[in-house]
C-alpha positions as CSV (number, residue, x, y, z in Angstrom):
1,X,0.0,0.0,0.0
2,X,2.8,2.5,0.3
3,X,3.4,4.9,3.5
4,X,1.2,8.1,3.4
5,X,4.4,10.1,1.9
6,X,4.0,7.9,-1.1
7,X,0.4,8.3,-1.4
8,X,0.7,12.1,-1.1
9,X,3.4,12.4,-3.8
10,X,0.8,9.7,-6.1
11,X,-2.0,12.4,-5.7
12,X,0.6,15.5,-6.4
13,X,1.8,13.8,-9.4
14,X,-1.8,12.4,-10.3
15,X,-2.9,16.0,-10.3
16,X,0.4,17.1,-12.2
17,X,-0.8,15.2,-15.0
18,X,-4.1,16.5,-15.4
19,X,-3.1,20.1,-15.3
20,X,-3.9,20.9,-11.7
21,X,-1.8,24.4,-11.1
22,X,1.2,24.1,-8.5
23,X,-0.3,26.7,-5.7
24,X,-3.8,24.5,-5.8
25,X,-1.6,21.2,-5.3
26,X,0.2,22.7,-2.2
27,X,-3.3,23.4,-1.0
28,X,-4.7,20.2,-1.4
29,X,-1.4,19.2,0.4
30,X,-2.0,21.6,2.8
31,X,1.7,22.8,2.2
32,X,2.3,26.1,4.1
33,X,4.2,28.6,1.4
34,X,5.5,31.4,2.9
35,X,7.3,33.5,0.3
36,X,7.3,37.5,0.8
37,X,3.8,38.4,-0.4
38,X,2.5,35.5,-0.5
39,X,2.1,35.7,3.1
40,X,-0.9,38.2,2.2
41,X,-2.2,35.8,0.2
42,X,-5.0,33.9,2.0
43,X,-7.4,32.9,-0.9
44,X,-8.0,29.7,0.1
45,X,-8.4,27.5,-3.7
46,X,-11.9,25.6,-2.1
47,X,-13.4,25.7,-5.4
48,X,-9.9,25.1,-7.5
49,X,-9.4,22.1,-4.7
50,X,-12.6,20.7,-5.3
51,X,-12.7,20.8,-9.1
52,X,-9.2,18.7,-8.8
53,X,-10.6,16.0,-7.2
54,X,-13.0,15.4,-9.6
């Protein structure tokens, strides 16, 4: 079955190939990016998240 690590990098790369965009992968990750501005970035990709899992 894999550890969780390997099921999380299957769902990053499953969403790669379908054209999911990098910032709603982290997301879906729940990956904390903190990168000058984006620290004032709080949209939170619900809708983008939801559409990739489907």
């Amino acid at each position: 079955m894999g550890t969780a690590h390997d099921r999380r990098r299957t769902c990053a790369i499953s969403m790669q190939k379908i054209g999911v965009i990098p910032t709603v992968i982290d997301a879906v990750l729940n990956h904390k990016v903190s990168r000058g501005c984006a620290d004032y970035q709080r949209y939170s990709y619900d809708k983008e998240m939801a559409d990739a899992f489907y």
